[in-house]
N, C-alpha and C positions, 0 to 999 in steps of 0.2 A: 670815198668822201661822203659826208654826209652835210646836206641843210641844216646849218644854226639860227638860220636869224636871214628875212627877208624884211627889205627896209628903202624906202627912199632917201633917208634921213644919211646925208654923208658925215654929220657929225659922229650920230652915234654910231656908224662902222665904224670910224676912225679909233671910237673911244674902246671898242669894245676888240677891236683888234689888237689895239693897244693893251688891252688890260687880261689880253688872251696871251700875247707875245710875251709879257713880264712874266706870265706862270710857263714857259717855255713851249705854248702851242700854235704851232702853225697855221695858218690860215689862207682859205684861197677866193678872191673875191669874184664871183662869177658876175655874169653882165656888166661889169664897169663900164665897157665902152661904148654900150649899145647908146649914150647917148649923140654920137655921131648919126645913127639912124635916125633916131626919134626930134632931134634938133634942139637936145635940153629944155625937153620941156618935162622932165620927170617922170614921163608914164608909166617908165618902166624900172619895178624896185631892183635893185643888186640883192645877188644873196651869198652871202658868208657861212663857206663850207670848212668844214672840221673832218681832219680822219675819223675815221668809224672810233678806230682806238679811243680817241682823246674827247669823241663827244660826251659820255657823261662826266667828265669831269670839267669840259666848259660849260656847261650846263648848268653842275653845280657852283660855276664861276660865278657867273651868270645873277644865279639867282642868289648868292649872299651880295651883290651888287645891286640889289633889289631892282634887275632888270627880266624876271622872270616871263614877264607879258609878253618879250620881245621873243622869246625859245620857241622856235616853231616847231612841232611836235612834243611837247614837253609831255600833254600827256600820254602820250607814247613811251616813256622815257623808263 
């Protein structure tokens, strides 16, 4: 698994899981629950992992979504 996308924002995981799952790739959201700990107060981002396989082509998903700022690692990529 690799890191896509670290984010507070529960919209845009939603959206982007969404629009990962329509091109047929899976996704695993890590920390979601951590806000039991934290008492929902945000502190702590989620991040949304992609098999190794399928990372450069969310990536590429991604960024004609013109969501590219969001790709963590990108320039790695």
């Amino acid at each position: 698994m690799r890191e896509l996308l670290v984010t507070n924002d529960t919209v845009l995981l939603g959206y982007v899981t969404a629009l990962l799952a329509d091109q047929g790739i899976n996704t695993l959201v890590f920390d979601q629950h951590i806000s039991v700990m934290e008492g929902g107060i945000g502190a702590f981002p989620r991040r949304l992992m992609v098999s190794e396989d399928n990372w450069s082509r969310a990536v590429r998903i991604l960024c004609d979504a013109d969501l590219a700022e969001w790709v963590n690692g990108l320039d790695n990529a």
